[in-house]
C-alpha positions as CSV (number, residue, x, y, z in Angstrom):
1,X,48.9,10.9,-3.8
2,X,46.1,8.5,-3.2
3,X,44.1,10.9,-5.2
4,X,46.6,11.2,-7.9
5,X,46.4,7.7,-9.5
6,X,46.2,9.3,-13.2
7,X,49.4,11.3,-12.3
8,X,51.6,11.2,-15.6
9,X,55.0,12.9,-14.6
10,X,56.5,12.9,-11.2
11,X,60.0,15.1,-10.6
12,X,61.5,14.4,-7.0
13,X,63.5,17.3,-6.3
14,X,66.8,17.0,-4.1
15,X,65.4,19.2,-1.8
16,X,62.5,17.1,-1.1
17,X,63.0,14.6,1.4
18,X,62.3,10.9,0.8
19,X,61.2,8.3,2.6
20,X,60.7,5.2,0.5
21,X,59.0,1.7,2.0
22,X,57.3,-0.8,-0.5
23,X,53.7,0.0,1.2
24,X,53.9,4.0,0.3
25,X,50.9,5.0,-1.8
26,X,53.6,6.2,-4.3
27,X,54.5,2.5,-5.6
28,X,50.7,2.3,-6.2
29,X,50.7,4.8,-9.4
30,X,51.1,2.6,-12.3
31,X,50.1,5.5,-15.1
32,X,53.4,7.6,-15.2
33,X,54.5,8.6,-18.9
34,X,57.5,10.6,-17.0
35,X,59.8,9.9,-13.9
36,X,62.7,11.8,-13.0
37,X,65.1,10.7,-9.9
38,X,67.8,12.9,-11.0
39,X,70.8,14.2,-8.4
40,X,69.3,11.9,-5.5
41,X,71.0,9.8,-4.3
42,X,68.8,7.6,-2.7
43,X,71.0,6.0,0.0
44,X,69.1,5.4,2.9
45,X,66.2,3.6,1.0
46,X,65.2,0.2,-0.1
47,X,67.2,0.9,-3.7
48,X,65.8,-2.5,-4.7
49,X,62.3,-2.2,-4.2
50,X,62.1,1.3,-6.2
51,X,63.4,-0.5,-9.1
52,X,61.0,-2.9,-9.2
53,X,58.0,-0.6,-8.9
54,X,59.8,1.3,-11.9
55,X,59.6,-2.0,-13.9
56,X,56.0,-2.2,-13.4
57,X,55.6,1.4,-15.0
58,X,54.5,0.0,-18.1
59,X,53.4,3.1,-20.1
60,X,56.7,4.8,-19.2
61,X,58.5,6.5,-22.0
62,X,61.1,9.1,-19.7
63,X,63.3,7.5,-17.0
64,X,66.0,9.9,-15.7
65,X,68.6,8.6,-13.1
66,X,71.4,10.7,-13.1
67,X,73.7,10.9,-10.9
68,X,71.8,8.6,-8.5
69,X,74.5,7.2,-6.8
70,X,72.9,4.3,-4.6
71,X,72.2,2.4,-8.2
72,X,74.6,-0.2,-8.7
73,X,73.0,-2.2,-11.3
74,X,69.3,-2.5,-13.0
75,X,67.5,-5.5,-12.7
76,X,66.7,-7.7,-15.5
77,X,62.8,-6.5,-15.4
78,X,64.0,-2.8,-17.0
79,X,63.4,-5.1,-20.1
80,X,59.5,-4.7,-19.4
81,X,59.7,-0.8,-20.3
82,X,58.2,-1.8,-23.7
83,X,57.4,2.1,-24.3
84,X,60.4,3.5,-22.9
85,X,62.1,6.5,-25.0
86,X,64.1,8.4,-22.7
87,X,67.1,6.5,-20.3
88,X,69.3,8.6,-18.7
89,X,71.8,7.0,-16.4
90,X,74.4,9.8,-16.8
91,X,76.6,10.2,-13.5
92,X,75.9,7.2,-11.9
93,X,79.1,6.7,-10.3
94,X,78.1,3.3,-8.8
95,X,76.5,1.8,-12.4
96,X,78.6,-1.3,-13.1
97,X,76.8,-3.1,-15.5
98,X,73.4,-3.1,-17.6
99,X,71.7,-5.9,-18.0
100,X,70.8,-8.0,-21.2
101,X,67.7,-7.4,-21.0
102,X,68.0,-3.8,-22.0
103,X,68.3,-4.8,-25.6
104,X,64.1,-5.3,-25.5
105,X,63.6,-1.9,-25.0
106,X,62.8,-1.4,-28.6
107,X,61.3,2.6,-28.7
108,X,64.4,3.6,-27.1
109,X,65.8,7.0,-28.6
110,X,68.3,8.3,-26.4
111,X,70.7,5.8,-23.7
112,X,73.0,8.0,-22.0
113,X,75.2,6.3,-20.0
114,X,78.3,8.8,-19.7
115,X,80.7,9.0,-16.9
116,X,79.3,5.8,-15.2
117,X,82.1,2.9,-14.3
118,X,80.2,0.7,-17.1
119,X,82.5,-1.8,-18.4
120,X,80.5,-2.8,-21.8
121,X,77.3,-2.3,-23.5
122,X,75.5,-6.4,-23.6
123,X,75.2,-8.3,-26.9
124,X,72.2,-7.1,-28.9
125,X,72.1,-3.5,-28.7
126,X,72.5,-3.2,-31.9
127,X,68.6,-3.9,-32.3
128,X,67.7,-0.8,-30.5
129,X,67.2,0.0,-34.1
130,X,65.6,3.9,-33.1
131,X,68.5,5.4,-30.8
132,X,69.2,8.2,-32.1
133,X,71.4,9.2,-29.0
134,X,74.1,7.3,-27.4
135,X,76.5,8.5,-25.1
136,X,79.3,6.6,-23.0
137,X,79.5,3.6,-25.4
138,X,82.7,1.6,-23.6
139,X,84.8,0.4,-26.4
140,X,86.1,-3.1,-25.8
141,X,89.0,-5.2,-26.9
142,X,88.9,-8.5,-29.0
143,X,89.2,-10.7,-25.8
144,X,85.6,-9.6,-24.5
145,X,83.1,-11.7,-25.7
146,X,80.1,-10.2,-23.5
147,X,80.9,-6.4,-24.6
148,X,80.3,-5.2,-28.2
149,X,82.7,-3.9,-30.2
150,X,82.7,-1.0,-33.1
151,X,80.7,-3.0,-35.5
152,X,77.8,-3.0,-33.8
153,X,77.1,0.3,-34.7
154,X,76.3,-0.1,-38.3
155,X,73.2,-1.3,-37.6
156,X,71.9,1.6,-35.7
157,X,70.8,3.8,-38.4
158,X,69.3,6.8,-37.2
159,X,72.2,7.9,-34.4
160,X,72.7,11.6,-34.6
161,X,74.9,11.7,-31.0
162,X,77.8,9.0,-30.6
163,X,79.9,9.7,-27.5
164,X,82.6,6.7,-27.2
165,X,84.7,6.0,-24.5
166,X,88.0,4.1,-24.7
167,X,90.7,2.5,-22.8
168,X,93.6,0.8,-22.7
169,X,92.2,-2.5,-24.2
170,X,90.2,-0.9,-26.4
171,X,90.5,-2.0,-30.0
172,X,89.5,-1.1,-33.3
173,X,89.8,-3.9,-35.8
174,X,90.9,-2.7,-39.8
175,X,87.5,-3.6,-40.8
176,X,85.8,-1.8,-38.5
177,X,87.4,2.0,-39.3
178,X,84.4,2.6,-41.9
179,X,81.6,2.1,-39.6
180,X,81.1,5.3,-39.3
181,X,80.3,6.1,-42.9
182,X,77.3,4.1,-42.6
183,X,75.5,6.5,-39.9
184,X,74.0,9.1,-42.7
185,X,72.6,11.0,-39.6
186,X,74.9,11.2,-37.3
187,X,75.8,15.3,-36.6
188,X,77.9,14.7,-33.2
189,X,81.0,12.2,-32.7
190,X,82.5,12.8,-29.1
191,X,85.7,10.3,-28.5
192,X,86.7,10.3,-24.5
193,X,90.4,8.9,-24.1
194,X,90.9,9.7,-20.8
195,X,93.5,7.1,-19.1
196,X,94.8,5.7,-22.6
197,X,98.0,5.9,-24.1
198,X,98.2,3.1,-27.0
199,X,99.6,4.4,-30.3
200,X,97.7,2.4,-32.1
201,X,94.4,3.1,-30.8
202,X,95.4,6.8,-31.2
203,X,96.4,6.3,-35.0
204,X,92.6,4.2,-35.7
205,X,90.9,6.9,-33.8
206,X,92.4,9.3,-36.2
207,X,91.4,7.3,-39.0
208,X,87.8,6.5,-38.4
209,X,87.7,10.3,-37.1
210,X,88.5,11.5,-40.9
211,X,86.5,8.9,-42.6
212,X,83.4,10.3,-40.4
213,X,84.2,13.7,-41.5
214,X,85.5,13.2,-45.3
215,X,81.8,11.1,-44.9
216,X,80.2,14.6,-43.6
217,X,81.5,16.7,-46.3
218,X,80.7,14.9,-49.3
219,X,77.1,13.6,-48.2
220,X,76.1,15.8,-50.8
221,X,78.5,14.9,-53.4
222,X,77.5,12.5,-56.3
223,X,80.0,9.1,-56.9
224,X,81.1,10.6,-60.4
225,X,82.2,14.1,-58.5
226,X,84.3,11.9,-55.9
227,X,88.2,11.8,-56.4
228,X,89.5,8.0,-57.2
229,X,93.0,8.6,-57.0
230,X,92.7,7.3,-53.2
């Protein structure tokens, strides 16, 4: 790989056997556009050190991690990903948090963060103004002040995919049902209530479900053809 230093996609395969150290000629390539660590797990390696040469892959748009389950957390220099499109973090059964920092990463399309033991999304993501796919979006409770909560969406115009996860202190305030109708693209809602049994929760849900699709069916329908007897 000494001879590869324009390389612009590298796929490590499970088969392929790994052996990572911080003076491989690997964590020399600074040019990749793609990088994808998907379904390895990574245990016996230096988990910290491959992170940090992944921070320094400044021209990187892809970054797939799934299922990778020796990541616990990313480190605060993901934020330097300026040109980063693509994060998948799916599966990471080991992810606990994300860090603030991920809020920078301003080109970013599509965060998937399903079925990973994420608590909350940080404050700010609403400025990831381009995602237009977001999967495993925890849904917190009014006592969190370091998770967002529903209202956050609004400002993220162009989502097509929402997948939202909820739990028992999950909350959805009354002036946050209507959201929804503000995301003229989206196509896909996917709501995961696995492990929640609150009523009222379950009766929101319901609401903001129908205001999404009454929103969906009339998108085509003028403001003088729409029924105003409630």
């Amino acid at each position: 790989m000494n001879k590869k230093s324009r390389i612009r996609a590298l796929l490590m395969m499970t088969s392929s056997p790994i052996q990572f150290n911080r003076n491989i000629v690997m964590f020399t390539i600074k040019s990749l556009r793609v990088l994808d660590f998907s379904k390895n797990k990574l245990e016996n390696i230096c988990i910290e050190d491959l992170l940090n040469w992944i921070s320094s892959l400044e021209r990187l748009a892809s970054l797939n991690l799934r299922g990778v389950s020796a990541l616990k957390e990313l480190p605060f220099s993901i934020g330097k990903l300026r040109n980063l499109e693509l994060l998948v973090l799916s599966g990471c059964n080991n992810l606990q948090k994300l860090p603030l920092s991920i809020t920078a990463l301003q080109k970013l399309i599509l965060l998937d963060i399903g079925h990973c033991p994420i608590q909350y999304l940080p404050q700010g993501i609403g400025r990831l103004s381009n995602l237009q796919e977001l999967s495993g979006f925890k849904l917190v409770g009014a006592d969190n002040n370091d998770g967002c909560r529903l209202a956050v969406l609004q400002n993220l115009l162009q989502l097509r995919v929402l997948g939202v996860n909820i739990s028992e202190e999950s909350e959805i305030a009354e002036e946050e049902l209507t959201i929804l109708t503000h995301l003229k693209q989206l196509k896909v809602l996917s709501i995961n209530s696995e492990g929640c049994d609150t009523e009222e929760i379950f009766q929101n849900l319901e609401r903001l479900s129908l205001l999404h699709i009454w929103k969906s069916c009339t998108s085509g329908i003028t403001e003088e053809e729409l029924p105003h007897n409630g």
